[in-house]
C-alpha positions in Angstrom: -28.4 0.5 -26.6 -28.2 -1.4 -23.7 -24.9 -1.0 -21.3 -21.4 -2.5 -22.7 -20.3 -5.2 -19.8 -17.0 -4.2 -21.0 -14.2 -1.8 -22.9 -14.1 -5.1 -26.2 -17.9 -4.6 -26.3 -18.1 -1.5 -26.2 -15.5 -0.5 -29.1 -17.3 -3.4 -30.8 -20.4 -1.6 -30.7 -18.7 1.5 -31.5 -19.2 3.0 -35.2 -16.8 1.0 -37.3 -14.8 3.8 -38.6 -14.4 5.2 -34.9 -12.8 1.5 -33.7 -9.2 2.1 -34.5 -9.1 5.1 -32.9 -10.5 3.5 -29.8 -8.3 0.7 -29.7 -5.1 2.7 -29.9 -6.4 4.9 -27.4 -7.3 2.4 -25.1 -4.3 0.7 -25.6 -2.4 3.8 -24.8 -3.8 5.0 -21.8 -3.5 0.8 -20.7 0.1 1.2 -21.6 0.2 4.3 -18.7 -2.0 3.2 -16.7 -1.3 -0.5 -16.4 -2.4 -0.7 -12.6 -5.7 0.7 -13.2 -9.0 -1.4 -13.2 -10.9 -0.9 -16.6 -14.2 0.1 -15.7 -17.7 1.0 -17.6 -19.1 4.1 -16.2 -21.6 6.4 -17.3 -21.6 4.2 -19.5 -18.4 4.5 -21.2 -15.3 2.9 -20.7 -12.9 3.8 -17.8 -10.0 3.3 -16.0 -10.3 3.7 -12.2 -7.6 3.9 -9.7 -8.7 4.0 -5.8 -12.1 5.3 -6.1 -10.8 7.8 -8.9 -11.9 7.3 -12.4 -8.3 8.7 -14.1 -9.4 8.6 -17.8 -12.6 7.5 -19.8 -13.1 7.4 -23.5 -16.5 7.6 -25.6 -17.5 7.3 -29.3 -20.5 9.4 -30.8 -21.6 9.2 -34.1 -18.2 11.1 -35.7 -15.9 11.3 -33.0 -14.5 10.2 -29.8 -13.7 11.9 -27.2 -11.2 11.3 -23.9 -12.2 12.7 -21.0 -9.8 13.2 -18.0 -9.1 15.6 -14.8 -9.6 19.0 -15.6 -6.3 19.9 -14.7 -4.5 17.6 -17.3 -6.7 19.8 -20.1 -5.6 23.2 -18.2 -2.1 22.1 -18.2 -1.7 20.5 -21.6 -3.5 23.4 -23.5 -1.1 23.9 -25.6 -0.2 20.6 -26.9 -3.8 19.9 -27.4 -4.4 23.4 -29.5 -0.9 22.3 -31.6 -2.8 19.0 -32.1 -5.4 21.2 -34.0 -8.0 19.4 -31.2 -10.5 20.7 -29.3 -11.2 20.8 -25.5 -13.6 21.3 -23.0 -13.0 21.6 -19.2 -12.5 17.9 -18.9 -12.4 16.4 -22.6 -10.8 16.8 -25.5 -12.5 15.2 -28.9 -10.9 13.8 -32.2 -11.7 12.0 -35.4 -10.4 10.3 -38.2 -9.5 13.4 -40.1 -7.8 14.8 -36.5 -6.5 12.1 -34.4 -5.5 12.5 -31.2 -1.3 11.8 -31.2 0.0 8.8 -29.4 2.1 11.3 -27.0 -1.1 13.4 -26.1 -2.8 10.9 -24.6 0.1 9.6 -22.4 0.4 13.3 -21.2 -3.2 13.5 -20.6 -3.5 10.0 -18.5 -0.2 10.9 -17.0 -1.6 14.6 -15.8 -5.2 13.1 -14.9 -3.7 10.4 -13.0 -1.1 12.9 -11.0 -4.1 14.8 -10.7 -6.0 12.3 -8.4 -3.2 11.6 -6.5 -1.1 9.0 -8.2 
């Protein structure tokens, strides 16, 4: 698959049942973040303030997963474990049958974004 040119075409390309979850959560971290310049990078969607990419978002083939400063997972462990989510240094991935709450992600693009400095 060729490069998405932008965040529409990339959720467009996105498997269909992962596309609502991508579109709230892009909406979401939008919503926080409405200063930020949406980005592709590594290819997947971003949003970069400064030279700082604050959050980015991918879809695989069952999941998706947002990805964000590893302090905001560090400090937010507990909400995410609650969530019944998992979570790497940087990420934390979801699905269908375990979405990621609407409140989650606002903590986690607020905490990435304090994180870099804003």
């Amino acid at each position: 698959m060729e490069t998405p040119s932008n965040h529409e075409e990339y959720i467009a390309n996105a498997p269909e049942e992962l596309r609502p979850l991508l579109v709230n959560l892009r909406a979401r971290v939008s919503h926080v973040l409405s200063d930020a310049e949406e980005i592709i990078a590594y290819n997947m969607p971003g949003f970069k303030m400064g030279k700082a990419i604050i959050v980015g978002y991918a879809a695989f083939s069952k999941q998706c997963g947002i990805y964000v400063a590893p302090g905001a997972i560090s400090s937010l462990a507990d909400e995410i474990s609650k969530a019944g989510l998992k979570a790497t240094k940087t990420g934390v991935t979801f699905s269908p049958k375990k979405p990621i709450p609407d409140e989650l992600v606002e903590n986690l693009t607020k905490a990435s974004k304090s994180e870099n400095g804003f």
